[in-house]
HTML snippet that shows the backbone in 3Dmol.js (N, CA, C, O; Angstrom):
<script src="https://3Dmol.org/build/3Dmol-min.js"></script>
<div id="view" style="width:600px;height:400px;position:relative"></div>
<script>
const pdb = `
ATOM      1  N   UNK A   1      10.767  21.887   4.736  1.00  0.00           N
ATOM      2  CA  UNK A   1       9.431  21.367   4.941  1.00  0.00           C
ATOM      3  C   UNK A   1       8.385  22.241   4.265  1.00  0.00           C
ATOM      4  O   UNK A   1       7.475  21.852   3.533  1.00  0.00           O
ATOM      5  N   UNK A   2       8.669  23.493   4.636  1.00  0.00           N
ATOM      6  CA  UNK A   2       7.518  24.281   3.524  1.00  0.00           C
ATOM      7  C   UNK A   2       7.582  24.146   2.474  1.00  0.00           C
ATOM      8  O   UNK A   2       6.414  23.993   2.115  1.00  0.00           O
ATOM      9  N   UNK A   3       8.410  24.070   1.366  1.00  0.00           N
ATOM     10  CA  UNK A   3       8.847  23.635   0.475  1.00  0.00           C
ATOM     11  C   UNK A   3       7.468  22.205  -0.549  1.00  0.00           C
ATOM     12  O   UNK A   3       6.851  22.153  -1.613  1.00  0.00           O
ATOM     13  N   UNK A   4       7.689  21.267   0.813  1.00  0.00           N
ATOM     14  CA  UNK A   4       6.983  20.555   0.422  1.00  0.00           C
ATOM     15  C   UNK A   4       5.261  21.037   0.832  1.00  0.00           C
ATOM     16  O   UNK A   4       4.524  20.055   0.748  1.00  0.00           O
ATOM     17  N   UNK A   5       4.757  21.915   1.112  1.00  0.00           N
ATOM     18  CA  UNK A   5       3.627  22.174   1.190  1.00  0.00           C
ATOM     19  C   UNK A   5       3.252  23.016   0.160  1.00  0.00           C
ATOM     20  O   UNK A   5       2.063  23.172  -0.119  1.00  0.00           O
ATOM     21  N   UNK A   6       4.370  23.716  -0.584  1.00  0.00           N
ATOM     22  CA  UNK A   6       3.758  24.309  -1.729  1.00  0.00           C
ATOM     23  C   UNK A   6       4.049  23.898  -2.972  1.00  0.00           C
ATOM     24  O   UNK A   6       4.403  24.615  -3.908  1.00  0.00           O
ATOM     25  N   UNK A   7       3.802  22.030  -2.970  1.00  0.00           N
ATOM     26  CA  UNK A   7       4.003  21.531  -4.327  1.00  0.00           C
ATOM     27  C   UNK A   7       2.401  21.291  -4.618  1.00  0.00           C
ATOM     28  O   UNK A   7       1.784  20.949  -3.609  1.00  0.00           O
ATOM     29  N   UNK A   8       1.691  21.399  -5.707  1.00  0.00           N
ATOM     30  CA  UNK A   8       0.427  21.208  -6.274  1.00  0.00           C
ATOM     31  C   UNK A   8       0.057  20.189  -6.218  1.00  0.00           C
ATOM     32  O   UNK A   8       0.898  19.290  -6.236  1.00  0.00           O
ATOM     33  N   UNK A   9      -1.693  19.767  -6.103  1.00  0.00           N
ATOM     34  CA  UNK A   9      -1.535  18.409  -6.095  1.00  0.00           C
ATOM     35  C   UNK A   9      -1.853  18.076  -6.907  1.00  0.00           C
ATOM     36  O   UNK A   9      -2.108  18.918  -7.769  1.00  0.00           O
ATOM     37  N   UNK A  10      -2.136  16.193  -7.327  1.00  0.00           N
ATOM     38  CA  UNK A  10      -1.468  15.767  -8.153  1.00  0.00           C
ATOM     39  C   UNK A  10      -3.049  15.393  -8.807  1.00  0.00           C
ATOM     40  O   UNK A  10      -3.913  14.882  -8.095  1.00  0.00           O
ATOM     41  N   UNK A  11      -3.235  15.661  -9.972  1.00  0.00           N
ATOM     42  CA  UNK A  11      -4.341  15.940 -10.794  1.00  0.00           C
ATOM     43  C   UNK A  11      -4.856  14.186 -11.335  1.00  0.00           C
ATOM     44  O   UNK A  11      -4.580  13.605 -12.384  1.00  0.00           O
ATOM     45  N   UNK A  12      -5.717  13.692 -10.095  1.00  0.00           N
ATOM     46  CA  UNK A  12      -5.939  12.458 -10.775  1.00  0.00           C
ATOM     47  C   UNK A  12      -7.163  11.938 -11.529  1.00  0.00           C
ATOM     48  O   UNK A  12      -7.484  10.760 -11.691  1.00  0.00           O
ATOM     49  N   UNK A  13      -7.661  12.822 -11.874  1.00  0.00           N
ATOM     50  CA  UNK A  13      -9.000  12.604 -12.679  1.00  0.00           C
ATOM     51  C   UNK A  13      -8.610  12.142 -14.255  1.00  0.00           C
ATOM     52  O   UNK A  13      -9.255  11.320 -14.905  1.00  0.00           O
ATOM     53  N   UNK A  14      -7.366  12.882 -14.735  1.00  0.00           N
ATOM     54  CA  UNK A  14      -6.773  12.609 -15.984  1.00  0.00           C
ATOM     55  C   UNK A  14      -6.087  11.304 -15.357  1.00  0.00           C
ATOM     56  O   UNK A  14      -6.265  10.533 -16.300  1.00  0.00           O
ATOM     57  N   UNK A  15      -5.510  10.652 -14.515  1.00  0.00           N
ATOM     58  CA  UNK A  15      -5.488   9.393 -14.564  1.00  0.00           C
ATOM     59  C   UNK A  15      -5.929   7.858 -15.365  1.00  0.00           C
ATOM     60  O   UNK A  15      -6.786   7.230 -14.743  1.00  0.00           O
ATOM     61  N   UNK A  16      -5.530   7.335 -16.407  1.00  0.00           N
ATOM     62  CA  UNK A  16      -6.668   6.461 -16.995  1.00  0.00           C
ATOM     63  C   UNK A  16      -6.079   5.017 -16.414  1.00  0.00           C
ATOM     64  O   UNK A  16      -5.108   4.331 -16.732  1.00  0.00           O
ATOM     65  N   UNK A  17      -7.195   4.872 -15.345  1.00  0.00           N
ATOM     66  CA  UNK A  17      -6.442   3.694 -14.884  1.00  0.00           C
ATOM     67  C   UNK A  17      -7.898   2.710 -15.469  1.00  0.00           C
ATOM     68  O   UNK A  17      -9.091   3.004 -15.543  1.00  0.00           O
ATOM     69  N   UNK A  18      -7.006   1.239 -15.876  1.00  0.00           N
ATOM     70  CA  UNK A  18      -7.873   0.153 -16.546  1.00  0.00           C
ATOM     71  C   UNK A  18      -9.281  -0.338 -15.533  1.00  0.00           C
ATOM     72  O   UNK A  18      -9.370  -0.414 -14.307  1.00  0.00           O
ATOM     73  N   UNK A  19     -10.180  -0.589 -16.498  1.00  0.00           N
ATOM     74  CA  UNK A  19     -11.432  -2.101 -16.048  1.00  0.00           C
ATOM     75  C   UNK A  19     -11.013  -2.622 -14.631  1.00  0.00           C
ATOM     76  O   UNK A  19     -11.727  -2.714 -13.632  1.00  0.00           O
ATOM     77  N   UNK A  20      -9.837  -2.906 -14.759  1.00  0.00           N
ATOM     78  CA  UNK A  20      -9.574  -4.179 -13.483  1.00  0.00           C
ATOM     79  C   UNK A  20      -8.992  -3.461 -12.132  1.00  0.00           C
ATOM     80  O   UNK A  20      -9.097  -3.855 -10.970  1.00  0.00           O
ATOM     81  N   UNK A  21      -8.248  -2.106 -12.717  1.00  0.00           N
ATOM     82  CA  UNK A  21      -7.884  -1.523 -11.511  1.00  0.00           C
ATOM     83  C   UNK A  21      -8.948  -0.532 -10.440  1.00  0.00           C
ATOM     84  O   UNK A  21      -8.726  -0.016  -9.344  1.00  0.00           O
ATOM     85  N   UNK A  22     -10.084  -0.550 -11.260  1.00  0.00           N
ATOM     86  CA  UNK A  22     -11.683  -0.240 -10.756  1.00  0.00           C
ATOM     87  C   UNK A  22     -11.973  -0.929  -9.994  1.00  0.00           C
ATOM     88  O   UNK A  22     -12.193  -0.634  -8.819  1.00  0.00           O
ATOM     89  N   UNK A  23     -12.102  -2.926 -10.903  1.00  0.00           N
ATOM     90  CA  UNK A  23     -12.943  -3.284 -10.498  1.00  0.00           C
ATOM     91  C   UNK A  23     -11.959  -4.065  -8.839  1.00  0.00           C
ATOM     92  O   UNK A  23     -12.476  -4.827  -8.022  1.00  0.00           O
ATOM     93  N   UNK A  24     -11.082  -3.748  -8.821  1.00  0.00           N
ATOM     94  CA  UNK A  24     -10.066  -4.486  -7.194  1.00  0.00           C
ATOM     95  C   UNK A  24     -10.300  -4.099  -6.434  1.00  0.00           C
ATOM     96  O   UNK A  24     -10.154  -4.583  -5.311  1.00  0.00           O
ATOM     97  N   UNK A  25     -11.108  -2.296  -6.904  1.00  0.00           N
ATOM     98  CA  UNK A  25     -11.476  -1.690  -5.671  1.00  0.00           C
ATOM     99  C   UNK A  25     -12.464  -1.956  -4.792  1.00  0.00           C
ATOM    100  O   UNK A  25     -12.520  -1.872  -3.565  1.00  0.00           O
ATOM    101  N   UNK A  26     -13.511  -2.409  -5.914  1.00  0.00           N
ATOM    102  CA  UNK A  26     -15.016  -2.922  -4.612  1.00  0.00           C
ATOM    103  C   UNK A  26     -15.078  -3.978  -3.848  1.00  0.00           C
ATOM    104  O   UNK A  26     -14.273  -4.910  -3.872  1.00  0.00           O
ATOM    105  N   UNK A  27     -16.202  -3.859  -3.014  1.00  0.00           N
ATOM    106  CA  UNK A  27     -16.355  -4.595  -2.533  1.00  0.00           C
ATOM    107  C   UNK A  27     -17.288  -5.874  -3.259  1.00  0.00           C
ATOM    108  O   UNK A  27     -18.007  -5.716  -4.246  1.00  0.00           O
ATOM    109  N   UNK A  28     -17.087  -7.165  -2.519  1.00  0.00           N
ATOM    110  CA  UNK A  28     -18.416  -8.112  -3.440  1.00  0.00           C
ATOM    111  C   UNK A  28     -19.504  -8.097  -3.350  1.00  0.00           C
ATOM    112  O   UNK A  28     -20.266  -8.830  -3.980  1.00  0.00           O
ATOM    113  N   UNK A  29     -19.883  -7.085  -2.382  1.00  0.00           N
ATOM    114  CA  UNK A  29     -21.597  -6.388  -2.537  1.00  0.00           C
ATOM    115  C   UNK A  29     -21.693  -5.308  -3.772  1.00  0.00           C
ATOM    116  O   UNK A  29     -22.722  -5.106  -4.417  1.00  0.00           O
ATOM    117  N   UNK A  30     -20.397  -4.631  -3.989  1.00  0.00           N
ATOM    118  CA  UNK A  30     -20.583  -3.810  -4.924  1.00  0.00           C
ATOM    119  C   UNK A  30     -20.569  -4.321  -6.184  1.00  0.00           C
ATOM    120  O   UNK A  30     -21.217  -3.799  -7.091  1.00  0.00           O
ATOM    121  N   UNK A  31     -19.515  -5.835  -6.417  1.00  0.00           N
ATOM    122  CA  UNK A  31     -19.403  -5.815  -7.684  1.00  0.00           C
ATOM    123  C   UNK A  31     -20.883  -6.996  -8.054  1.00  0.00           C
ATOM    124  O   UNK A  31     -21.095  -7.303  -9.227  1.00  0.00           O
ATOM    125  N   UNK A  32     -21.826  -7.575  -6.868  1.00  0.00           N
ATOM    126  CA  UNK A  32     -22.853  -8.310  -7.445  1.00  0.00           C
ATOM    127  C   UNK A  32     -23.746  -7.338  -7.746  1.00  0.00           C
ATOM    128  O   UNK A  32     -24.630  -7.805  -8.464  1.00  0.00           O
ATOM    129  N   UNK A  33     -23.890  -6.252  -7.522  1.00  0.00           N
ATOM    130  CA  UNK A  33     -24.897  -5.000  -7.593  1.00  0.00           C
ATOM    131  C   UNK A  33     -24.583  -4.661  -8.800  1.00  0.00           C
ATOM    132  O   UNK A  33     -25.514  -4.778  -9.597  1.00  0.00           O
ATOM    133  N   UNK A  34     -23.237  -4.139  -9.378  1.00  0.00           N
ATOM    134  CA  UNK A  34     -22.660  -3.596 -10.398  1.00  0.00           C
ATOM    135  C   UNK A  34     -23.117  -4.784 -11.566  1.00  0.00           C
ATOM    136  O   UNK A  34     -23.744  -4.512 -12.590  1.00  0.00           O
ATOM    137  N   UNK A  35     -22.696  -6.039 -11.207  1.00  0.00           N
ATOM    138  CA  UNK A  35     -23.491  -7.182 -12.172  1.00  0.00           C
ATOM    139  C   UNK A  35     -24.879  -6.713 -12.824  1.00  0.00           C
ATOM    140  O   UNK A  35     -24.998  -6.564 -14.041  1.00  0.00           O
ATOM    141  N   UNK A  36     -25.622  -6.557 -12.170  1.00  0.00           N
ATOM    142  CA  UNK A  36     -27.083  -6.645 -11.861  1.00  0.00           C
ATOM    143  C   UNK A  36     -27.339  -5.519 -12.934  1.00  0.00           C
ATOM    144  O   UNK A  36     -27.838  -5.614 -14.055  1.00  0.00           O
ATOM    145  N   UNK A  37     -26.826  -4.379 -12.227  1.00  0.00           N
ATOM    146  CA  UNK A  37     -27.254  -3.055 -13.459  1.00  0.00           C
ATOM    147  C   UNK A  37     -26.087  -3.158 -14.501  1.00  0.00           C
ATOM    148  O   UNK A  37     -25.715  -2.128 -15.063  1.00  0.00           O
ATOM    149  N   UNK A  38     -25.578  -4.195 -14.740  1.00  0.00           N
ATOM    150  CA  UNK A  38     -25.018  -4.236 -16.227  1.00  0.00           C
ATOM    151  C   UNK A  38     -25.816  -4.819 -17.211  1.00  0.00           C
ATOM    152  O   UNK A  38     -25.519  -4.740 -18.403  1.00  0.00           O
ATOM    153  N   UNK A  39     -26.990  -5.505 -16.725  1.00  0.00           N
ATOM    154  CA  UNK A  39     -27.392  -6.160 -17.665  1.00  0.00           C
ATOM    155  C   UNK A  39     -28.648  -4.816 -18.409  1.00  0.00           C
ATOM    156  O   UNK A  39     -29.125  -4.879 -19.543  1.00  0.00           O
ATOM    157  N   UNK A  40     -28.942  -3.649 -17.317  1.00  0.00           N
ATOM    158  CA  UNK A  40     -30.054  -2.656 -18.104  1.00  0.00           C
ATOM    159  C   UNK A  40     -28.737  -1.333 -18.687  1.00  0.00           C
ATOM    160  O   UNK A  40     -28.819  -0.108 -18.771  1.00  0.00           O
ATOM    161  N   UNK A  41     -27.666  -2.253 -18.978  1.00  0.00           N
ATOM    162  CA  UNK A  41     -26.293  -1.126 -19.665  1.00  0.00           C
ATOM    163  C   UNK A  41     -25.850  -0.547 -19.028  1.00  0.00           C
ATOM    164  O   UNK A  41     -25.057   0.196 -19.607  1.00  0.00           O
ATOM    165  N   UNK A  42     -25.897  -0.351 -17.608  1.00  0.00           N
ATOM    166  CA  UNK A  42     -24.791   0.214 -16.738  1.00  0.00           C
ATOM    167  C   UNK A  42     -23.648  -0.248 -16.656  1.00  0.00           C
ATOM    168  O   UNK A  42     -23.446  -1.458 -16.555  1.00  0.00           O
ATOM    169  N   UNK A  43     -22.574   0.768 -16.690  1.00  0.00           N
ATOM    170  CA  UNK A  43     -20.588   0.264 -17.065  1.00  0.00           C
ATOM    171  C   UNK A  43     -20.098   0.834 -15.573  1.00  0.00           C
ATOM    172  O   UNK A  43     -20.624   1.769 -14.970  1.00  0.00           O
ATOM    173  N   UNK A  44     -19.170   0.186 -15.213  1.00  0.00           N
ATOM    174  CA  UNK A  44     -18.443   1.221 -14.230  1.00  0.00           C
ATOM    175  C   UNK A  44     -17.788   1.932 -15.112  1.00  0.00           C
ATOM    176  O   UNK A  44     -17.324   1.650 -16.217  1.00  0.00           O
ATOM    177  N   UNK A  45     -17.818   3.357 -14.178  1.00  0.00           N
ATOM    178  CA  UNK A  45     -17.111   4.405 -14.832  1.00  0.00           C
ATOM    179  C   UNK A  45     -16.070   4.885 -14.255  1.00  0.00           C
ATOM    180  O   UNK A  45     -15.158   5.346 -14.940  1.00  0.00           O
ATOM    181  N   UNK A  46     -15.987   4.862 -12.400  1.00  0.00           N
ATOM    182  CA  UNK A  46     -14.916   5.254 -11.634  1.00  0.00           C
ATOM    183  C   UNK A  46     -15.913   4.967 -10.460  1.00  0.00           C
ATOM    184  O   UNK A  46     -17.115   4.782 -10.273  1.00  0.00           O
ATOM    185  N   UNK A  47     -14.745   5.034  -9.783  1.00  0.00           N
ATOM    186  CA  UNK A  47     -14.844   4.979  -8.201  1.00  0.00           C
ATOM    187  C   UNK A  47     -14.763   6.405  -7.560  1.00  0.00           C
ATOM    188  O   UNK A  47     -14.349   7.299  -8.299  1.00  0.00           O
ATOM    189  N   UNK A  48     -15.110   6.730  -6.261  1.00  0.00           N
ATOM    190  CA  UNK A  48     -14.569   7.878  -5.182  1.00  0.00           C
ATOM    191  C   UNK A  48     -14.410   7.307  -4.032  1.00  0.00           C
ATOM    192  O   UNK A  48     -15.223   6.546  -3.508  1.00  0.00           O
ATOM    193  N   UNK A  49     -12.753   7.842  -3.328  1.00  0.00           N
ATOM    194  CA  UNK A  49     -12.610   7.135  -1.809  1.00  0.00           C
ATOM    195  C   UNK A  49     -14.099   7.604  -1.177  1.00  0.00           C
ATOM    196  O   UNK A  49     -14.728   8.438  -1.829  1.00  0.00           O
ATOM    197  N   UNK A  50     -14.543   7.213  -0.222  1.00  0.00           N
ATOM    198  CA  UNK A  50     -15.818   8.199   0.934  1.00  0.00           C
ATOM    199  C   UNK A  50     -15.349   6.872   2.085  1.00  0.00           C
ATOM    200  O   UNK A  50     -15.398   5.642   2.066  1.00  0.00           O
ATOM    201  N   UNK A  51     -14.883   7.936   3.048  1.00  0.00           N
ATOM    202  CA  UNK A  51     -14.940   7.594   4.419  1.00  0.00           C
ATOM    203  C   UNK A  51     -14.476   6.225   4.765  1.00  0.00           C
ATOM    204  O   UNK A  51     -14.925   5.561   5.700  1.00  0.00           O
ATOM    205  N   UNK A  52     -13.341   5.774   3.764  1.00  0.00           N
ATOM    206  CA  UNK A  52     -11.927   4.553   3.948  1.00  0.00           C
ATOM    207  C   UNK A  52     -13.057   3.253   3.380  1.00  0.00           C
ATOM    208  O   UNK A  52     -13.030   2.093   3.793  1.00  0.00           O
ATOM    209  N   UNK A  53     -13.792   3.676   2.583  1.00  0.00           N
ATOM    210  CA  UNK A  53     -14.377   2.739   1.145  1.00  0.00           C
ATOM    211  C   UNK A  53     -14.246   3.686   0.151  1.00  0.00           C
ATOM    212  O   UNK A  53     -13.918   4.870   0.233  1.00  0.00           O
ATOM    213  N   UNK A  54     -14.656   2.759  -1.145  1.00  0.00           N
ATOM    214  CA  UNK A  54     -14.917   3.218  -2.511  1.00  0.00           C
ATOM    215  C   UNK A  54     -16.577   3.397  -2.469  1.00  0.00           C
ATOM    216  O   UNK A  54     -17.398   2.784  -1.787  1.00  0.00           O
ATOM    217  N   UNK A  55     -16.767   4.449  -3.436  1.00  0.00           N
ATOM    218  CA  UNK A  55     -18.226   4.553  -4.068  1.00  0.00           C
ATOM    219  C   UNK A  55     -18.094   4.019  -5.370  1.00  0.00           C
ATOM    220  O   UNK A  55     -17.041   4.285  -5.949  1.00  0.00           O
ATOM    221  N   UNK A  56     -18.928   3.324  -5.959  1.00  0.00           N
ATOM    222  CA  UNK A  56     -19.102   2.981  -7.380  1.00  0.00           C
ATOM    223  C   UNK A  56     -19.573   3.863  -8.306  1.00  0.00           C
ATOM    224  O   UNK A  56     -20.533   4.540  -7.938  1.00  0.00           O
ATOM    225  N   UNK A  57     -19.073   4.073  -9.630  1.00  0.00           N
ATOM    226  CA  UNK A  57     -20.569   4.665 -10.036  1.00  0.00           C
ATOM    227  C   UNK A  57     -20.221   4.381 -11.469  1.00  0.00           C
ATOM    228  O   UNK A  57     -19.128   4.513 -12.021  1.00  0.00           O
ATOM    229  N   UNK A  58     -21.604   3.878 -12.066  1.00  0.00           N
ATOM    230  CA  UNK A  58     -22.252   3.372 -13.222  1.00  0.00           C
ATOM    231  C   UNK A  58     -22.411   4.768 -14.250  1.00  0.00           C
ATOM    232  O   UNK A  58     -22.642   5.921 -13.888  1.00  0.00           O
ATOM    233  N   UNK A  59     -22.224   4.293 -15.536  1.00  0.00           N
ATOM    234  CA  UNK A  59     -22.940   4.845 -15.852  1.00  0.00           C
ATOM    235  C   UNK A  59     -23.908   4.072 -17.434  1.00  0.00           C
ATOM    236  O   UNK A  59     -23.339   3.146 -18.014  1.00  0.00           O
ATOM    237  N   UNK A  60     -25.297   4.551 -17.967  1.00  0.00           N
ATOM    238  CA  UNK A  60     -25.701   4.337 -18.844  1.00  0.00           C
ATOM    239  C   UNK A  60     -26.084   5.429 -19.470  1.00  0.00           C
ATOM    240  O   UNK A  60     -26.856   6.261 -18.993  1.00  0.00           O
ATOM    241  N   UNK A  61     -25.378   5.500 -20.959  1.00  0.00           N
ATOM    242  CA  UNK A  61     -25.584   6.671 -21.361  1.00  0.00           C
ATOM    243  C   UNK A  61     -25.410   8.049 -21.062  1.00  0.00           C
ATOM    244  O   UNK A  61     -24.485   8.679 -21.576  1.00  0.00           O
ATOM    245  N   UNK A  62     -26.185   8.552 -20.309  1.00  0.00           N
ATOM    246  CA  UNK A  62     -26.102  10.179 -19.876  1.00  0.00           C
ATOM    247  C   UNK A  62     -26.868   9.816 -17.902  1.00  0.00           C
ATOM    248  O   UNK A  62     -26.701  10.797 -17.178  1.00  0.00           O
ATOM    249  N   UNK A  63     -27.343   9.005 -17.432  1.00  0.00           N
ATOM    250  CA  UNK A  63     -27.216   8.084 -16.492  1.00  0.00           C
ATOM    251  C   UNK A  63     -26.742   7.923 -16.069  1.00  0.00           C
ATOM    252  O   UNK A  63     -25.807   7.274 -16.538  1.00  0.00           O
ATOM    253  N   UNK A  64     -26.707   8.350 -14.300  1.00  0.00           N
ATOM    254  CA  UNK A  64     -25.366   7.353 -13.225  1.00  0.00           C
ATOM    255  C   UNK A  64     -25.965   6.655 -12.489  1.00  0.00           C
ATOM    256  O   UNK A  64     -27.194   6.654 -12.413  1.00  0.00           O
ATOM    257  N   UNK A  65     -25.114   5.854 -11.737  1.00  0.00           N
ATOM    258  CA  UNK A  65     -25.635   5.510 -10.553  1.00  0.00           C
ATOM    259  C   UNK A  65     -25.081   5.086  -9.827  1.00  0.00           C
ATOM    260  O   UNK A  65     -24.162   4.383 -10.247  1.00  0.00           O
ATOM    261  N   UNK A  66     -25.235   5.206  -8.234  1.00  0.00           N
ATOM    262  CA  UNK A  66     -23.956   4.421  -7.476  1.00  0.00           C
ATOM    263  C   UNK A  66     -24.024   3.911  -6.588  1.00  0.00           C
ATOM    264  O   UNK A  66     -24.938   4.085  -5.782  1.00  0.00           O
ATOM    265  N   UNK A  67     -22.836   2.909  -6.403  1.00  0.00           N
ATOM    266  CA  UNK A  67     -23.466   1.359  -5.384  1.00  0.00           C
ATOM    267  C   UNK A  67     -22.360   1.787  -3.809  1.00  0.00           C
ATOM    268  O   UNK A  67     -21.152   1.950  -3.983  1.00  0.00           O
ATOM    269  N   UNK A  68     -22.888   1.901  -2.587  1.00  0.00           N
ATOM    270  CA  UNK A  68     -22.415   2.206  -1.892  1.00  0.00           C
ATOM    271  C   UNK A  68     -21.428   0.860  -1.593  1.00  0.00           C
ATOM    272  O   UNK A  68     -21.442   0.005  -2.478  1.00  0.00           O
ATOM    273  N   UNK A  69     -20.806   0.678  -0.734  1.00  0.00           N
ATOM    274  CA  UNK A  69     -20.183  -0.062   0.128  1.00  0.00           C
ATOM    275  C   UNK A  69     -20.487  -1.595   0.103  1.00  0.00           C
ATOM    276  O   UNK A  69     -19.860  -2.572  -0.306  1.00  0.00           O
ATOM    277  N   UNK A  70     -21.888  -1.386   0.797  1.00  0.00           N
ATOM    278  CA  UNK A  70     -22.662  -2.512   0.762  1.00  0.00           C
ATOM    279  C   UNK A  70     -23.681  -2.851  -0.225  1.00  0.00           C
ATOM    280  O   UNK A  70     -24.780  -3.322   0.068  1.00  0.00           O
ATOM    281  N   UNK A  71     -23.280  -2.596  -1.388  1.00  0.00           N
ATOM    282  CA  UNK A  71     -24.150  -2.961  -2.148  1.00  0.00           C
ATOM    283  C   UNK A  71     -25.308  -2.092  -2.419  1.00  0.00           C
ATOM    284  O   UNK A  71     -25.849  -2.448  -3.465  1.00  0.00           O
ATOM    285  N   UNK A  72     -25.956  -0.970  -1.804  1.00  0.00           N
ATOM    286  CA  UNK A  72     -26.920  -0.332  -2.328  1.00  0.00           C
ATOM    287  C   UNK A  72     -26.568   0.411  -3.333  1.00  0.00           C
ATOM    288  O   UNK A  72     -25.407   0.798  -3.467  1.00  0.00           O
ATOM    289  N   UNK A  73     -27.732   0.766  -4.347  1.00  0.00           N
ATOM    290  CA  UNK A  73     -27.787   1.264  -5.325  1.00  0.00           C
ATOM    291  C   UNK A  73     -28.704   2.472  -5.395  1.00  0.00           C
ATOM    292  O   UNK A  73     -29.886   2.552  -5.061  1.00  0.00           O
ATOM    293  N   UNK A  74     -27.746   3.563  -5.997  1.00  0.00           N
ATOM    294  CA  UNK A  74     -28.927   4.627  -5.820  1.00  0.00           C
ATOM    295  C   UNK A  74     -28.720   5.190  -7.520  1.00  0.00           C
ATOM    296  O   UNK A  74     -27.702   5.626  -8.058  1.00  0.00           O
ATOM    297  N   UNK A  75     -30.295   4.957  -8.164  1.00  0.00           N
ATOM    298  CA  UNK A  75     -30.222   5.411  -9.366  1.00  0.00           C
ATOM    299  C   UNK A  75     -30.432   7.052  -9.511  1.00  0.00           C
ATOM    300  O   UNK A  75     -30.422   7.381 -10.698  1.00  0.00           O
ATOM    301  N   UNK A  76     -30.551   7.757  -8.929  1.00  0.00           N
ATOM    302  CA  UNK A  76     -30.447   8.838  -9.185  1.00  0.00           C
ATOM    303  C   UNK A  76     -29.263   9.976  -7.684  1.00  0.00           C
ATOM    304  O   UNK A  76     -29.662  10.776  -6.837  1.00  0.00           O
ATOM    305  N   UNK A  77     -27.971   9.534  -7.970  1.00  0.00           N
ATOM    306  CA  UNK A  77     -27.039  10.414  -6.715  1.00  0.00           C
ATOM    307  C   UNK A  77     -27.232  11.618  -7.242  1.00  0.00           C
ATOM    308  O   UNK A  77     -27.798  11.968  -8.277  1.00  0.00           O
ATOM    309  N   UNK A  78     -26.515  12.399  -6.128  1.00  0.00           N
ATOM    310  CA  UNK A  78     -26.862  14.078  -6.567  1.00  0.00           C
ATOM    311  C   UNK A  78     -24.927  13.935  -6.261  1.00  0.00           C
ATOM    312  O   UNK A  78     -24.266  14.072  -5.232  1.00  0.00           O
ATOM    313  N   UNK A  79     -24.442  13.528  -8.030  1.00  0.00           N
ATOM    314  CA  UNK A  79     -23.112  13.838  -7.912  1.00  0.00           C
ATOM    315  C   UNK A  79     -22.254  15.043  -8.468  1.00  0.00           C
ATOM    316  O   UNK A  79     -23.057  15.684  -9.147  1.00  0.00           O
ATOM    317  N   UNK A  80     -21.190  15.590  -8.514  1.00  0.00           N
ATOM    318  CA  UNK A  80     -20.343  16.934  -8.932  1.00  0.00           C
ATOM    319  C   UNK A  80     -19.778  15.936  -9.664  1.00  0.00           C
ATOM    320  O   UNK A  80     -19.166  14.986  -9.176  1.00  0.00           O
ATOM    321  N   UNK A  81     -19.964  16.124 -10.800  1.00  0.00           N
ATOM    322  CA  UNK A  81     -18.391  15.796 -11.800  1.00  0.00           C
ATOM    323  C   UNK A  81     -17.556  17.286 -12.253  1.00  0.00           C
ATOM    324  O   UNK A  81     -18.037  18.281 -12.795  1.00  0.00           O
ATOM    325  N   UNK A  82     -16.439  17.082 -11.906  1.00  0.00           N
ATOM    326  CA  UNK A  82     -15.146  17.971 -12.627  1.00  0.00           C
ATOM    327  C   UNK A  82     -14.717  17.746 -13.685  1.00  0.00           C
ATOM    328  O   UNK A  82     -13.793  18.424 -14.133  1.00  0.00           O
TER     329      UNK A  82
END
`;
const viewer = $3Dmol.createViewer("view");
viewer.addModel(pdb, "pdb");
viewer.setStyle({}, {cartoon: {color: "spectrum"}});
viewer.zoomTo();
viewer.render();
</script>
């Protein structure tokens, strides 16, 4: 059993998972929101689990932004990218 506690974990940011395996994750508040700021060039870029949902987050250009759960949108998050 210890054994298995000292295996590393598993590095998923290098993950390149497709468009569609993003977009299965939201919800349909997220993906009519995500609509909305596609048309001023916002892309999804990735998701983050938070609290047994996904977060969205857009980006345009050098620009994020991200659509909670229910659909809100916050154009300026205070996010960590790695």
């Amino acid at each position: 059993m210890s054994a298995l506690l000292n295996l590393p974990q598993q590095e998923r940011r290098n993950d390149s998972l497709n468009f569609d395996a993003f977009w299965n994750l939201l919800t349909l508040a997220q993906k009519l929101a995500l609509n909305k700021l596609n048309q001023y060039g916002y892309q999804l870029a990735f998701t983050r689990a938070e609290s047994g949902s996904h977060l969205a987050v857009a980006q345009c250009d050098s620009a994020f932004a991200t659509i909670d759960f229910e659909g809100e949108v916050n154009l300026n998050p205070t996010l960590t990218l790695r």
